[in-house]
C-alpha positions, 0 to 999 in steps of 0.5 A, a space after each residue: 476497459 469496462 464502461 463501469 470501471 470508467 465512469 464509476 471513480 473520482 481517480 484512476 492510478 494506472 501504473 505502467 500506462 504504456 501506449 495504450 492506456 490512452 485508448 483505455 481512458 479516452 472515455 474516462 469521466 473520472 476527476 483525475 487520471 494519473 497515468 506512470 509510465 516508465 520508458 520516458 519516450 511512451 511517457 512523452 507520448 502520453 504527455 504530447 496526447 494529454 496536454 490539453 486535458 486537464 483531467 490527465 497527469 502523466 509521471 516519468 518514471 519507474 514503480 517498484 516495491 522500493 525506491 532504489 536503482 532498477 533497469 527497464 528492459 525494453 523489447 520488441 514488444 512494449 507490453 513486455 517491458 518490465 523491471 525484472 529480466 525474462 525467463 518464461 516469457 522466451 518460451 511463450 513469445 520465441 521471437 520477443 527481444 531486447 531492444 534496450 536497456 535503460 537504468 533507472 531510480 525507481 520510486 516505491 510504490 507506497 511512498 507514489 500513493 501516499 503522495 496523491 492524498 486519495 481521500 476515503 470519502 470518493 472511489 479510487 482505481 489502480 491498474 497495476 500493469 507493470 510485468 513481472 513486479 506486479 506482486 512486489 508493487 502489491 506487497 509494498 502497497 499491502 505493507 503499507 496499508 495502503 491497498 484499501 484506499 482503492 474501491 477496485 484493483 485491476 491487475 494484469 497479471 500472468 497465468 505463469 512466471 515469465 520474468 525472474 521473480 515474478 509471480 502468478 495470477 494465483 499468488 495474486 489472488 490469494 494476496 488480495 483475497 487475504 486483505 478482504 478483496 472480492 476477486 473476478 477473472 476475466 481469462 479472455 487471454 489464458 496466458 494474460 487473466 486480468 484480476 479485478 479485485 472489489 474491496 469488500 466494505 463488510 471487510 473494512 468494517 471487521 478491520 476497523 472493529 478489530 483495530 478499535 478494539 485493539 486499541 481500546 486494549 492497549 488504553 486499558 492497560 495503558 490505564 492499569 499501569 498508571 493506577 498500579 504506580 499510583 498505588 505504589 506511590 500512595 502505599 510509599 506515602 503511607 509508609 513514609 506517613 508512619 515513620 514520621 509519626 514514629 519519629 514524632 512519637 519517639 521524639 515526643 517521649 524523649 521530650 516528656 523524659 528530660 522533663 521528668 528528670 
């Protein structure tokens, strides 16, 4: 990690820490980091590391696009570790293994972020390094409208599909690209690019105009109906108005009759 990337936010949100992310943010002067881990024996490692450090949360548990039961595939190598079974990923490292499957409830990503009430006043970071569910974990957060809660999105992405429906780092550049996210590419690692995705704040302020104006469409029709209804029923007065003041009128001249007679 970038010395920028650590001193520049009030909150990182790494989701799927690993073992590694310790090193990642030894150095981070952010006001909260929260690191998830999904293998409960690197999220005790994490916790037993942190405990001193006030600054660090550490959650237990499985990410994904929806909540719902999942296995973690554990393998011989941990950065592999993913919800998602392998396909590509033999092809790429013969060697790599399971060593372990764990079943596990996995908590949706959309529901996770709401709950940390990031606020929009201070610069958030997600780190996105779940293999092979990065795209659904996005897609949720997307859905959501939740992925412009974050200044930066970092994806650690693959170059290509190694996990059964898994995406690329092309699927999830044009993602971000579409809600208004300035993308870079480190390819250091061909196979493994990292995304870095900048909110463009330019972006912000078209959405926000859009959704002004959206609504200020739906309160003028909201206002067109209220005065169509009122007209009708001050047209049904009038009309009511006038049959009155027949009958009045007819009684009237049944009145002047009998009095004639």
């Amino acid at each position: 990690m970038s010395d920028y990337t650590e001193t520049k936010f009030d909150t990182i949100v790494h989701l799927g820490a690993g073992r590694g992310a310790q090193d990642d943010h030894a150095n981070a002067t952010a006001q909260r980091t929260i690191l998830v881990e999904a293998n409960p024996e690197t999220a005790e490692y994490l916790a037993a590391k942190n405990k001193n450090n006030p600054k660090v949360t550490v959650h237990t548990m499985a990410i994904a696009g929806k909540a719902g039961e999942r296995v973690l595939n554990v393998f011989n190598f941990q950065r592999a570790n993913s919800l998602n079974a392998p396909t590509g990923l033999k092809k790429l490292f013969p060697n790599i293994e399971i060593i372990k499957s764990l079943s596990l409830n996995a908590v949706s990503a959309s529901d996770f972020i709401s709950g940390l009430s990031l606020t929009e006043k201070e610069r958030h970071l997600l780190i996105v390094d779940t293999p092979g569910i990065e795209h659904e974990i996005l897609n949720a957060l997307g859905e959501a409208d939740l992925l412009r809660k974050f200044a930066v999105i970092k994806v650690m992405s693959t170059k290509n599909a190694l996990y059964e429906n898994s995406k690329t780092a092309k699927d999830h550049i044009a993602y971000l690209t579409a809600r208004g996210f300035a993308i870079s590419v480190n390819s250091r690692d061909p196979e493994f690019p990292v995304i870095e995705a900048k909110l463009s704040q330019h972006f912000v302020e078209l959405t926000q105009t859009r959704k002004e104006l959206e609504d200020a469409r739906t309160e003028i029709a909201r206002l067109e109906k209220i005065a169509q209804e009122a007209q009708f029923r001050s047209e049904k007065v009038d009309q009511e108005i006038l049959k009155t003041e027949a009958q009045i009128d007819l009684i009237k001249d049944l009145l002047s009759r009998n009095k004639a007679s």
